[in-house]
DOMARSE-657728 format. One record per residue (C-alpha): residue number from 1; x negated, y, z. Coordinates in nm, 4 decimals. Layout:
BEGIN
NUM:X:Y:Z
...
This chain:
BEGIN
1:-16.7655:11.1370:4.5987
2:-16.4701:11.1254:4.8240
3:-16.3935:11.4504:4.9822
4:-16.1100:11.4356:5.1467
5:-16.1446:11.5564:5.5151
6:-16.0526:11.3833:5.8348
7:-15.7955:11.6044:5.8970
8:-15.6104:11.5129:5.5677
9:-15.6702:11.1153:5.6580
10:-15.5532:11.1986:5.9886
11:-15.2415:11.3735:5.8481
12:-15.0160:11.0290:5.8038
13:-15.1090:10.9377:6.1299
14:-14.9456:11.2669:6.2427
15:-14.6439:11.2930:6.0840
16:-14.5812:10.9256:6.2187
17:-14.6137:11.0136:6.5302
18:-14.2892:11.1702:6.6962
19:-14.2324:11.5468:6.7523
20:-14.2601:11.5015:7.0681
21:-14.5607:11.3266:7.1584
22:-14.8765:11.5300:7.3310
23:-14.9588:11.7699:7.1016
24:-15.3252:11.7552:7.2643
25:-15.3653:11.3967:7.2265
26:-15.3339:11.4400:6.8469
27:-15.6102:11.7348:6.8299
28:-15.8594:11.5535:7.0109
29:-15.7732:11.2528:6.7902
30:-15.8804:11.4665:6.4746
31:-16.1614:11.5793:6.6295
32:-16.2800:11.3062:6.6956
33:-16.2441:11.1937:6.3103
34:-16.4310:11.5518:6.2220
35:-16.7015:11.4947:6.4339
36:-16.7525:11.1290:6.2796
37:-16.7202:10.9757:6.6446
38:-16.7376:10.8540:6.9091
39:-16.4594:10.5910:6.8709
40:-16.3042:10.4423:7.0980
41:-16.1304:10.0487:7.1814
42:-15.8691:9.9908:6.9446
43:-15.7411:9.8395:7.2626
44:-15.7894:10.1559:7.4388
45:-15.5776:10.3157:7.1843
46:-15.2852:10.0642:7.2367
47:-15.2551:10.1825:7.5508
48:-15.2392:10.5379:7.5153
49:-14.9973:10.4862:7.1708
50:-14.7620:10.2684:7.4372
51:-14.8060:10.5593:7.7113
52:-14.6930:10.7920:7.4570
53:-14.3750:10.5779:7.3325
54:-14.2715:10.5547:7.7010
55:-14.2993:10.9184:7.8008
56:-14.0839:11.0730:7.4805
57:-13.7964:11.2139:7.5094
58:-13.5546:11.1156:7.2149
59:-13.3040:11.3602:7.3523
60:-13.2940:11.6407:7.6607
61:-12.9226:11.5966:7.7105
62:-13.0268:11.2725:7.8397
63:-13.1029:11.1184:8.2042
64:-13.4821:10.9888:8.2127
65:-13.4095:10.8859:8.5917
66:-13.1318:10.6005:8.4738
67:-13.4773:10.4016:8.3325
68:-13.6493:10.4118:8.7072
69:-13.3940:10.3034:8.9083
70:-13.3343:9.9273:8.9286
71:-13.1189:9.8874:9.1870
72:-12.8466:10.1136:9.1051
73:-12.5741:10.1098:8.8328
74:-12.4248:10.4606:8.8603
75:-12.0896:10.4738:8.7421
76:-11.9754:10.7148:8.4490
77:-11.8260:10.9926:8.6477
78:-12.1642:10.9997:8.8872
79:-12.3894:11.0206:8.5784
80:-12.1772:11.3018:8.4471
81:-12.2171:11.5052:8.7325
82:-12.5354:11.4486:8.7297
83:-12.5994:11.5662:8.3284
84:-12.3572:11.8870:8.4702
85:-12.5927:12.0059:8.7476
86:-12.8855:11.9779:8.5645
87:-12.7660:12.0705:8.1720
88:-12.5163:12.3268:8.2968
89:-12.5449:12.4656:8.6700
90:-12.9119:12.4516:8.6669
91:-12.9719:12.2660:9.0244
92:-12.7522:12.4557:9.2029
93:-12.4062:12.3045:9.2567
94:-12.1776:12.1783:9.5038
95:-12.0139:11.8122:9.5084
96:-11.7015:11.8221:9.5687
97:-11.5762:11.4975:9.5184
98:-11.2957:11.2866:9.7218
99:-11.4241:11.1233:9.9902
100:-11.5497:10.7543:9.8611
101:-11.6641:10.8546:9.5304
102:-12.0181:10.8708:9.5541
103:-12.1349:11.2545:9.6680
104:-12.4842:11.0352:9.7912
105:-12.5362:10.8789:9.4597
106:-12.4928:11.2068:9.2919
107:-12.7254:11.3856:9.4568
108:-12.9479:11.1190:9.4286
109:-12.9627:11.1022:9.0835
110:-13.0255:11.4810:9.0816
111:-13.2883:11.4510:9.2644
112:-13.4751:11.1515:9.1011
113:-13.4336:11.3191:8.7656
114:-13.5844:11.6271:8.8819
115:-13.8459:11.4425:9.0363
116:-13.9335:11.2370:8.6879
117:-13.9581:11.5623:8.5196
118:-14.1492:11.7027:8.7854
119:-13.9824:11.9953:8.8780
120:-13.9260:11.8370:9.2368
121:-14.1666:11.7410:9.5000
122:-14.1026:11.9191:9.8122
123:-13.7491:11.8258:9.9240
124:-13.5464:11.9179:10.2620
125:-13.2042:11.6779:10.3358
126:-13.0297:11.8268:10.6443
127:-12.7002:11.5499:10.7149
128:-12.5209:11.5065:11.0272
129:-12.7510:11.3320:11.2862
130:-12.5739:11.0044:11.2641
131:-12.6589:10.9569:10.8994
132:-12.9955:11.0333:10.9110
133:-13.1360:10.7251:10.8770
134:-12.8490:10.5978:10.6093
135:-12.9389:10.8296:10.3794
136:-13.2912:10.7394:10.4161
137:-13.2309:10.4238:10.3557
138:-13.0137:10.4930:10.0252
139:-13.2947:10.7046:9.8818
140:-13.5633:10.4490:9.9187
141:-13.3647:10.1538:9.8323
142:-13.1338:10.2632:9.5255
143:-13.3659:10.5611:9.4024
144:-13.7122:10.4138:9.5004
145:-13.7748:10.7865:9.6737
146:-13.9812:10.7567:9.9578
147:-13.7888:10.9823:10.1962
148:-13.8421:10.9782:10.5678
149:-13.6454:11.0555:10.8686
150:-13.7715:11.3415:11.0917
151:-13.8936:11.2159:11.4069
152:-14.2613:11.4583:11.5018
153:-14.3270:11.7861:11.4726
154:-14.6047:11.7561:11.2079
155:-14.3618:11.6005:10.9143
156:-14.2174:11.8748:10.7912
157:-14.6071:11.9765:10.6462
158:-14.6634:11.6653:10.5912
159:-14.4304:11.4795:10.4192
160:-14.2787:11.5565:10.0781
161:-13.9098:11.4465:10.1163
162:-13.7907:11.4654:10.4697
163:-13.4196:11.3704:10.6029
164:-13.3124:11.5389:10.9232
165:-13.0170:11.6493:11.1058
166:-12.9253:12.0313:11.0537
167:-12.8756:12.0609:11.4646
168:-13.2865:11.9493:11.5107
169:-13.4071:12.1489:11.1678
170:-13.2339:12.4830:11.3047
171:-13.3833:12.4367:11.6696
172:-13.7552:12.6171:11.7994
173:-13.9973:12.5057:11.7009
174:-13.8616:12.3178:11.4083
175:-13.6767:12.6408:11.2744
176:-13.9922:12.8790:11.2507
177:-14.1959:12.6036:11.0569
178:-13.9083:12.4733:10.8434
179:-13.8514:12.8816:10.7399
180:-14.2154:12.9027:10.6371
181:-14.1718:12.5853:10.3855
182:-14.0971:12.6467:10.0409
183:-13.9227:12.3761:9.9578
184:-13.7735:12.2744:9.5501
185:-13.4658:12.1469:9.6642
186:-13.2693:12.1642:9.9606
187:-12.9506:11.9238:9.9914
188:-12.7151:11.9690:10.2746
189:-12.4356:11.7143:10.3126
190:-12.1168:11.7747:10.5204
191:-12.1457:12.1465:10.4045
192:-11.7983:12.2549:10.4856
193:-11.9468:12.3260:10.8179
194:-12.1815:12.6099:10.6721
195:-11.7560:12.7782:10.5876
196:-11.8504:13.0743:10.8356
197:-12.1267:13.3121:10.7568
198:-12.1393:13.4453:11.0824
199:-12.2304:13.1106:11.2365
200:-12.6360:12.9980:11.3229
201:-12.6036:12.7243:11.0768
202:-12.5417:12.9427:10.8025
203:-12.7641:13.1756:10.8720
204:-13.0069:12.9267:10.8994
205:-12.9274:12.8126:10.5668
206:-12.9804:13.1365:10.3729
207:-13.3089:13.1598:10.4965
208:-13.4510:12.8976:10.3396
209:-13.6841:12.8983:10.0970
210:-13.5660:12.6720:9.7671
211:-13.4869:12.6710:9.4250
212:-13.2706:12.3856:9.3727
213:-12.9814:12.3296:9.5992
214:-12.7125:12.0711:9.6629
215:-12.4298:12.1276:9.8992
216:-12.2037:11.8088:9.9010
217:-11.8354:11.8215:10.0457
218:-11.5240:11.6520:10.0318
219:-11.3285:12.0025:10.1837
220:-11.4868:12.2855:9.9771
221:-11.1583:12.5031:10.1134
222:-11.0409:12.3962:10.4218
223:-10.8775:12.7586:10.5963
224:-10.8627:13.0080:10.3258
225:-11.0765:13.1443:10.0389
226:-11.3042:13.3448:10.1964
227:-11.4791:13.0192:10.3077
228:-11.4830:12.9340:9.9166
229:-11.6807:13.2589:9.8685
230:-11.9365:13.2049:10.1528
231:-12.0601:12.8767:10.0097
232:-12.0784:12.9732:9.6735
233:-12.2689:13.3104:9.7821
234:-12.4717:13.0875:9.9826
235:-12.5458:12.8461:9.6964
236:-12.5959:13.1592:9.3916
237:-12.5737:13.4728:9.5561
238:-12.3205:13.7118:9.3456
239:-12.2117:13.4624:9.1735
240:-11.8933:13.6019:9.2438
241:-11.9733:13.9124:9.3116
242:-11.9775:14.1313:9.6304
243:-11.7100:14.0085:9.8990
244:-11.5253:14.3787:9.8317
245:-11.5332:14.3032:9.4975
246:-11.4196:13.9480:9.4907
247:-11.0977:14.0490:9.6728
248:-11.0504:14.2834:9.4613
249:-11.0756:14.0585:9.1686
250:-10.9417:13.7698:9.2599
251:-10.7727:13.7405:9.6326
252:-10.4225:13.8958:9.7211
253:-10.4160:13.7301:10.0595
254:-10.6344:13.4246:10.2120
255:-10.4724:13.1426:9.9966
256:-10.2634:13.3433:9.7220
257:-10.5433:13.4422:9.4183
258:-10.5065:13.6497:9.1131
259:-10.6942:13.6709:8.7786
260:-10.6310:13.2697:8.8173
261:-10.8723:13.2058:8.4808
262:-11.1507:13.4297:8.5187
263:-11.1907:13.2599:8.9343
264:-11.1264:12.9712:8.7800
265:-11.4397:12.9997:8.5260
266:-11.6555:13.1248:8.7660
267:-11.5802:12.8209:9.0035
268:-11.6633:12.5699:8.7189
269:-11.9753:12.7120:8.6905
270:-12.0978:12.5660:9.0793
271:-11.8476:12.3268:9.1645
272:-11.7905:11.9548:9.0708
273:-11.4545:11.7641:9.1684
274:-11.4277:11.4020:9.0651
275:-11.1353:11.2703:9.2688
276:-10.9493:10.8715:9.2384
277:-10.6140:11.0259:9.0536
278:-10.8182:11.1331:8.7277
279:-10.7132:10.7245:8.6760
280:-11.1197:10.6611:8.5093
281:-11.2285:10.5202:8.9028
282:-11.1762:10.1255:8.9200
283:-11.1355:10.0288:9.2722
284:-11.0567:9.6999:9.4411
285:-10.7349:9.6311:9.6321
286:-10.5929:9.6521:9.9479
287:-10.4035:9.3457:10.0917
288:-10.1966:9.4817:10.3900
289:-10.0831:9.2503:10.6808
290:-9.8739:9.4140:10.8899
291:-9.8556:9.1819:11.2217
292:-9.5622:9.2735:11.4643
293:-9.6043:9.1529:11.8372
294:-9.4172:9.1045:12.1038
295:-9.5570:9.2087:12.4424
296:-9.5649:8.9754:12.7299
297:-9.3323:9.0464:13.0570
298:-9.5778:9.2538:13.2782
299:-9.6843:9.4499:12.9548
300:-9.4068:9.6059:12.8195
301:-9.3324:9.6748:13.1971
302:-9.6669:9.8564:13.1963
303:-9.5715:10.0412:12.8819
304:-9.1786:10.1340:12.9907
305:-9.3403:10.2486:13.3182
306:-9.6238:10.4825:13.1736
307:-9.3394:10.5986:12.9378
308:-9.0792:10.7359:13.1758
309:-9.3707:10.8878:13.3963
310:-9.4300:11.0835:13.0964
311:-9.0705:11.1273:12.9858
312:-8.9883:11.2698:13.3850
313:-9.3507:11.5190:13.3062
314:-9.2772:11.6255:13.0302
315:-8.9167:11.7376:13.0835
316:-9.0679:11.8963:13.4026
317:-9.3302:12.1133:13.1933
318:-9.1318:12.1532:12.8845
319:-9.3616:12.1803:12.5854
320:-9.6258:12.3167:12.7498
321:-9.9538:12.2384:12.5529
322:-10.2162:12.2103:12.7789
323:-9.9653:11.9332:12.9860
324:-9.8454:11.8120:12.6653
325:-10.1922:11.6743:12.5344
326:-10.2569:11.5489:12.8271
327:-9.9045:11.3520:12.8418
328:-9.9799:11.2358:12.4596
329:-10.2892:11.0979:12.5299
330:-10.1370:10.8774:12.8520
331:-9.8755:10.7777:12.5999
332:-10.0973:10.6996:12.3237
333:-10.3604:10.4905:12.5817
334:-10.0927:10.2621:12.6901
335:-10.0144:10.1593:12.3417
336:-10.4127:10.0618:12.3098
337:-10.4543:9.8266:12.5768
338:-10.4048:9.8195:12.9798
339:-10.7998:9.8842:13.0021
340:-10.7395:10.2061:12.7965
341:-10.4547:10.3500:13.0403
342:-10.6277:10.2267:13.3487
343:-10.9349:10.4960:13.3631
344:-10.6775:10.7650:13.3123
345:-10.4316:10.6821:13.5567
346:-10.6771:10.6264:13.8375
347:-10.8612:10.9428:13.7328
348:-10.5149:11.1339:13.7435
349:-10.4545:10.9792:14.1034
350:-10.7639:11.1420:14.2311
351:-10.6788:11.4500:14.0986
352:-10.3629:11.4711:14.2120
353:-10.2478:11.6334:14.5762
354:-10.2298:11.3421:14.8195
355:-9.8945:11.5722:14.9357
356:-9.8047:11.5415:14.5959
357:-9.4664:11.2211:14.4789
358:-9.6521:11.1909:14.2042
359:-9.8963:10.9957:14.3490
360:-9.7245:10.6749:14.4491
361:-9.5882:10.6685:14.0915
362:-9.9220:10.6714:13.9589
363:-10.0551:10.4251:14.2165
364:-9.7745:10.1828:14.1780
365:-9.8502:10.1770:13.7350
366:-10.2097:10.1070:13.8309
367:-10.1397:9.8273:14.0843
368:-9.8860:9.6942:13.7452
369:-10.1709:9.6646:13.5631
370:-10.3381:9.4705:13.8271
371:-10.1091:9.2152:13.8205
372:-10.1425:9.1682:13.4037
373:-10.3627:8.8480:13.3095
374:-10.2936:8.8389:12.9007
375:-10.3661:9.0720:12.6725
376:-10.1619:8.9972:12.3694
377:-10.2993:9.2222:12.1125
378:-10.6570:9.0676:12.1928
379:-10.5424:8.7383:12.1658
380:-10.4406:8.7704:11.7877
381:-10.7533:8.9946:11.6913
382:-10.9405:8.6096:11.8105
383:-10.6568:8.4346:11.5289
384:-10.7272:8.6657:11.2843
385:-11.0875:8.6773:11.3371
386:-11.1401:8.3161:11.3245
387:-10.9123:8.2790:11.0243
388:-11.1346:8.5284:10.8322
389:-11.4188:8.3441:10.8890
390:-11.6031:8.5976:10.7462
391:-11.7405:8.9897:10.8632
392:-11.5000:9.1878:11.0431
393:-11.4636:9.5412:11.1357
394:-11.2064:9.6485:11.4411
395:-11.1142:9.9872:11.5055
396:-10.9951:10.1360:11.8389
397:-10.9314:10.4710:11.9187
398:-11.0896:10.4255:12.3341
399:-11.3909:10.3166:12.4808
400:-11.2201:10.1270:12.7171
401:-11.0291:9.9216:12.4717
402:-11.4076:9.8663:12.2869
403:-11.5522:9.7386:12.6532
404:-11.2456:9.5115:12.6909
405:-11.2633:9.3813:12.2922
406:-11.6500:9.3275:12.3261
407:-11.6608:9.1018:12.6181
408:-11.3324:8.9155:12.5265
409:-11.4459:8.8372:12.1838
410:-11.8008:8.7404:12.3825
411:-11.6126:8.4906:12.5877
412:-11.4856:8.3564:12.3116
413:-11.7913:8.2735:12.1768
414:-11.7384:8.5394:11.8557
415:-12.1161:8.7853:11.8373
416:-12.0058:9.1228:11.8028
417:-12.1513:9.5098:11.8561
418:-12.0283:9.8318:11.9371
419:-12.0263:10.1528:11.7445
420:-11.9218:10.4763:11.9105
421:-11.9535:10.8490:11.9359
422:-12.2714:10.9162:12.2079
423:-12.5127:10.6460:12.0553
424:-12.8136:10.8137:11.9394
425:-12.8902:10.7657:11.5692
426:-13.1324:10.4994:11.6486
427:-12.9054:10.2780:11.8524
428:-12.6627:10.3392:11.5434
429:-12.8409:10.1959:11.2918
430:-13.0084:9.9345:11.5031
431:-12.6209:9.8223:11.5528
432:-12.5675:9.8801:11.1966
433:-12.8147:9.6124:11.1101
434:-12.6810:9.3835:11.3509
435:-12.3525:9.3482:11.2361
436:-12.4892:9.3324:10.8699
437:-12.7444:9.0265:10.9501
438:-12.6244:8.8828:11.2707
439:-12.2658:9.0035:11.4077
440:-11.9451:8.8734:11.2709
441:-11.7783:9.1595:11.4149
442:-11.8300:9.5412:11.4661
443:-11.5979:9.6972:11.6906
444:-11.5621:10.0612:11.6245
445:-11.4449:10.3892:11.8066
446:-11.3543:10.6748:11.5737
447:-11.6569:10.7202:11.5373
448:-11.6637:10.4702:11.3135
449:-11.4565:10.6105:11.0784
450:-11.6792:10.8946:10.9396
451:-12.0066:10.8661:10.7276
452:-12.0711:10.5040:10.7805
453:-12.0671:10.2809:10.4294
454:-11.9579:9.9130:10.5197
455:-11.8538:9.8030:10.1238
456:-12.0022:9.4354:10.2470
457:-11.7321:9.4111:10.5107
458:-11.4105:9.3642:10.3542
459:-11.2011:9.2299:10.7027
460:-11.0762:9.5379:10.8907
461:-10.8294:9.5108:11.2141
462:-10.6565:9.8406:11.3380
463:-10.6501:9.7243:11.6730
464:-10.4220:10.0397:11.7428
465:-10.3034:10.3138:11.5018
466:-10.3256:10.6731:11.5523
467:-10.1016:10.8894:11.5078
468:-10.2684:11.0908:11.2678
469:-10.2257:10.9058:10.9128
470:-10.6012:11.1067:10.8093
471:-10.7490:10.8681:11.1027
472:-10.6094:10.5782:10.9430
473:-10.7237:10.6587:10.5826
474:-11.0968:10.7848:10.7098
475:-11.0941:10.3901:10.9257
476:-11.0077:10.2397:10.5452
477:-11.2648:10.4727:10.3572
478:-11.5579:10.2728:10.5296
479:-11.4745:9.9376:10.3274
480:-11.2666:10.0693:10.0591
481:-11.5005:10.2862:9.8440
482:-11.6647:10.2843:9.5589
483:-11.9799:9.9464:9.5622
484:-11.6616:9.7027:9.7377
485:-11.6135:9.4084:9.5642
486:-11.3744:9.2691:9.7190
487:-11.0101:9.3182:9.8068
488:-10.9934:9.4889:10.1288
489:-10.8000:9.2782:10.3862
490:-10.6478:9.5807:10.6045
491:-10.4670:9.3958:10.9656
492:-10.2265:9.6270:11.1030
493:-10.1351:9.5187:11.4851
494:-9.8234:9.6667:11.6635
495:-9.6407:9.6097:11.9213
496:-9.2581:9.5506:11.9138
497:-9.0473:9.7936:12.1441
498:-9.3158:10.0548:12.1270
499:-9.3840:10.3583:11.9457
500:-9.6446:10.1839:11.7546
501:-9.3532:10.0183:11.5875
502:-9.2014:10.3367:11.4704
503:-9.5527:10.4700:11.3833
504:-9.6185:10.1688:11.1402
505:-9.2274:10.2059:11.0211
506:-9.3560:10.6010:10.9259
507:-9.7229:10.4644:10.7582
508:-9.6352:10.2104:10.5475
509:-9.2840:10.2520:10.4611
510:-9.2261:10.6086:10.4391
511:-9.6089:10.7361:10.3144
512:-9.6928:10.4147:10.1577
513:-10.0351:10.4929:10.2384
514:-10.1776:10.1374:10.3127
515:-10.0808:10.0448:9.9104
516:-10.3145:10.3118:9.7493
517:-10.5843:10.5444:9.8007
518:-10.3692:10.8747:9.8373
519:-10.6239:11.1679:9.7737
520:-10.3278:11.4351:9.8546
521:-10.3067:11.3324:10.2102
522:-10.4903:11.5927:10.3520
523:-10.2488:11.8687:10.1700
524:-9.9475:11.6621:10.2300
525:-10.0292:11.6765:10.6063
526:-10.1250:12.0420:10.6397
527:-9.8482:12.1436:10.4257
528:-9.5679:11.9118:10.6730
529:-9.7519:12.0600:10.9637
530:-9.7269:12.4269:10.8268
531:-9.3333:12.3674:10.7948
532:-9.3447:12.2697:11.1306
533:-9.5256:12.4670:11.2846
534:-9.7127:12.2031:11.4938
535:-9.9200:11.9004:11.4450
536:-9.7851:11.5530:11.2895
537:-9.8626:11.3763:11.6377
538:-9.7178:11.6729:11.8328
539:-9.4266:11.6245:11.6301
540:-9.4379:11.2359:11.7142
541:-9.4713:11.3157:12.0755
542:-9.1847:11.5531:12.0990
543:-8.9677:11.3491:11.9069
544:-9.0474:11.0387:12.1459
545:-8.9685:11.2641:12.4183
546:-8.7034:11.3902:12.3469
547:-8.5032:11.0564:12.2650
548:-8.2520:10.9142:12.4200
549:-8.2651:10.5456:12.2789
550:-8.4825:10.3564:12.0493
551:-8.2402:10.4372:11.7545
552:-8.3031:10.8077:11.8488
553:-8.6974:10.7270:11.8353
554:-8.6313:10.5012:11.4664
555:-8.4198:10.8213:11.3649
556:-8.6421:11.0851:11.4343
557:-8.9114:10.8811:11.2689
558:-8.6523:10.8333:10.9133
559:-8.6502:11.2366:10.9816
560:-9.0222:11.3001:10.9360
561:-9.1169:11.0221:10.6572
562:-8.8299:11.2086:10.4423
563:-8.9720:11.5528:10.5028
564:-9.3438:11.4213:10.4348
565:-9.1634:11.2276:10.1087
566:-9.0541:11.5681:10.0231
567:-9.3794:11.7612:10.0773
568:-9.5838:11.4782:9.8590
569:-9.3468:11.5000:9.5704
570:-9.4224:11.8641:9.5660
571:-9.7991:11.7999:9.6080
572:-9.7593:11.5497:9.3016
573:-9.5520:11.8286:9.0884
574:-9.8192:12.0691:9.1450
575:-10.0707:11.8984:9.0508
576:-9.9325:11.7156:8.7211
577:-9.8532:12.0692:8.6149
578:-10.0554:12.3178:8.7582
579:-10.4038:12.3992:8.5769
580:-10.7203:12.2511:8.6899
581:-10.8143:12.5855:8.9545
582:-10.5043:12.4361:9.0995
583:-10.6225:12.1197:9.0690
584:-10.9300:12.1622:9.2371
585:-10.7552:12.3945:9.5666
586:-10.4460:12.1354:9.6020
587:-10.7153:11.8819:9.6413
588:-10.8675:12.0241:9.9280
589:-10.5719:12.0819:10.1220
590:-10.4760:12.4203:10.0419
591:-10.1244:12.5889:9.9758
592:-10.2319:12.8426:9.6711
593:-9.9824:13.0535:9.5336
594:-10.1221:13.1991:9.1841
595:-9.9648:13.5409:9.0442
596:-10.0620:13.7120:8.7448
């Protein structure tokens, strides 16, 4: 007689079966067997034997998310952060990573993984207003999450994972019912602006109730390192210890630190930096076309006019600054378009005394601008848009130069939208989706230049250039990131016996910056403006002022590319040699001195 129990029959079975399948499944399998029956489907237990082999984990250093998301291919460095926050930070981190890079699809992978593991269900997003409904988008398209934007009161009960802007979340009655939530992760993008403890947002902040958080930033350190400490005591309280202690430890003044290794451990602990330089990022091109134009009659007569009315002000009020911005912006407006200077002159007439001789100066430039019929730097945006043939972003830096663009490209039969500052966040995305399915062109105010992704426009016109080169580089960042693929096609216009001339001359000549991606720019600039004492445009403006000819102006602007040559070959020193705390505070702009 055969007496060898079920459990020994069932025994092969078992030890078949990997270590990690449900333990319970097993036992109830065997006693089953013991109790002679009942049996069920074969079929039956196909199913559950597949179930099994799907849900195993052959490793926990592993991302189970990468399998349930289908319309995503994160990149190497974005999967790596992700393994980081949840192998080695434990949820809590902050994303630190250059601007382009991917800080969304980071935290999106976070999350999903959490959520297959079920850890996560509850989840708050608080993002700048205007990108609300983009990041809603990117976590139910890419990440199959089924987030929702904030619009009624009874969503935040209601809904699991709910995207809305920190300025609504922190308001009555939203605050009181978001503060009673207990939420398992919070994420918070554009968190440099939680920097001040003393302000409502970070206060806010602390008081919610979560145990995993994400705070993404391209600008960790922006002033000094006290703002270091309040996010990272706002992400893992005493992390670094009291703020008596952590100057003590680490600080000898706001940007020169001591004790450089033991800060620097403690920072690797919460912060991830992935930034274009480490050389393992492949990005597309940029194809630069730099198109110089020559100004008709009446228009440069418009722009010498506006010009010595500032000149004759400005040696009048000296370097006053409340004059002088005023003054720079006149200056910068006629360099835009006619439209541009037009609202500000007239609105300058009415303010001034009717005793006053300014007056009939002002009067007379707006009656010049009257009397212009062309608009040259229009007419070639029409060339180059219709020799694109293809989706086309413009950037201005004034409303009145977006009016004049969007009914002159209208005229000329081309469909375009608008995108500006003041649009609420549904009129944003509804224009968003325009120029995506219908538009050929968006024309965008500044604006324009933050948070927006546009990777499937690879056409971009700088209508005008500011004077800050960060402008210019933010305007780029919205079609050259990380998901283009395609060379960007950058169109640079400027006008010939202008400033913009000299500007260009000081962009792509002396900075280079339209060749590459430069990730130092924000240090080079605050570093040149340190030195100076003043801002890069202020610096512009003075010079511009203060010059006697144009080969004063083209002088003066040789002057300042060589100083800001100087200042990035120190930035690039620094960081080739200096360790990776260095590496991680150069990046974001700051001048650190480290002592022993």
């Amino acid at each position: 007689m055969n007496t060898t129990s079920n459990t020994e029959l069932i025994r092969p079975i078992r030890e078949g079966l990997d270590i990690h399948f449900n333990r319970e499944w097993v036992t109830d399998l065997e006693n089953r067997m013991d109790r002679g029956g009942p049996w069920d489907d074969h079929t039956l237990f196909d199913l559950a034997y597949e179930a099994e082999q799907a849900t195993k984990i052959d490793s926990f250093d592993q991302l189970l998310c990468l399998s349930h998301v289908h319309k995503l291919e994160p990149m190497i460095h974005q999967m790596d952060t992700a393994k980081k926050v949840l192998f080695g930070m434990h949820g809590r981190a902050i994303l630190a990573d250059e601007v382009g890079l991917g800080k969304t699809i980071e935290a999106g992978l976070v999350l999903k993984e959490y959520m297959v593991r079920g850890l996560v269900r509850k989840v708050l997003i608080l993002v700048p207003a205007s990108l609300v409904l983009q990041w809603v988008r990117e976590l139910n398209q890419k990440f199959g999450i089924a987030a929702v934007a904030q619009k009624k009161e009874y969503m935040w009960t209601q809904c699991d994972v709910i995207v809305a802007s920190m300025d609504t979340a922190k308001r009555d009655p939203h605050r009181s019912i978001v503060l009673e939530q207990e939420y398992d992760m919070l994420i918070i993008d554009e968190a440099h602006k939680l920097k001040n403890k003393k302000t409502t947002n970070y206060a806010f902040v602390k008081e919610i109730h979560k145990k995993y958080c994400l705070l993404l930033t391209a600008t960790p350190v922006q002033n000094d390192l006290q703002e270091l400490y309040n996010l990272i005591t706002l992400l893992k309280p005493g992390q670094l210890g009291g703020q008596a202690k952590f100057h003590s430890n680490y600080i000898i003044d706001k940007r020169t630190v001591k004790n450089e290794g033991a800060l620097q451990q403690e920072l690797s602990k919460v912060m991830i930096r992935n930034r274009r330089s480490d050389g393992n990022l492949e990005m597309t091109k940029r194809a630069v076309r730099n198109i110089p134009l020559i100004l008709s009659e009446d228009e440069q007569k418009l722009y010498d006019g506006v010009t010595d009315f500032v000149r004759g002000r400005y040696s009048e009020n000296g370097a006053n600054f409340g004059s002088m911005l005023s003054l720079l912006t006149l200056q910068r407006e006629v360099c835009s378009s006619r439209d541009a200077v037009f609202l500000t002159l007239v609105n300058l007439f009415k303010k001034t005394a009717e005793d006053s001789p300014l007056r009939p100066q002002i009067w007379g430039l707006v009656e010049l601008i009257r009397g212009i019929q062309s608009n040259t730097k229009a007419e070639k945006t029409i060339e180059i848009i219709k020799e694109a043939n293809d989706k086309v972003i413009i950037f201005t830096e004034y409303r009145a130069s977006q009016e004049y663009l969007l009914a002159y490209l209208k005229t000329n039969g081309i469909q375009a939208v608008p995108y500006r500052g003041g649009m609420n966040r549904g009129k944003k995305d509804w224009m968003m989706d325009l120029f995506r399915k219908r538009a050929q062109v968006l024309v965008a105010t500044e604006a324009g230049g933050e948070g927006i992704n546009l990777q499937f426009c690879h056409h971009m016109i700088n209508f005008d250039l500011p004077w800050n080169p960060m402008r210019v580089e933010q305007r780029i960042g919205r079609v050259h990131r990380l998901g283009q693929t395609e060379d960007v096609q950058i169109y640079n216009l400027s006008t010939q016996g202008t400033i913009e001339e000299h500007i260009l001359t000081l962009l792509h000549e002396k900075i280079n910056m339209f060749e590459s991606v430069i990730g130092e720019l924000d240090v080079i600039l605050e570093r040149f403006e340190k030195k100076k004492t003043s801002s890069l445009e202020a610096s512009l403006f003075k010079m511009v002022m203060e010059a006697r000819s144009d080969d004063d102006i083209r002088d003066g602007i040789s002057r300042i590319g060589d100083k800001l040559q100087n200042v990035a070959s120190e930035v690039q020193d620094q960081t080739q040699a200096g360790s990776a705390f260095q590496h991680i505070l150069a990046g974001n702009g700051q001048d650190v001195n480290l002592r022993p």
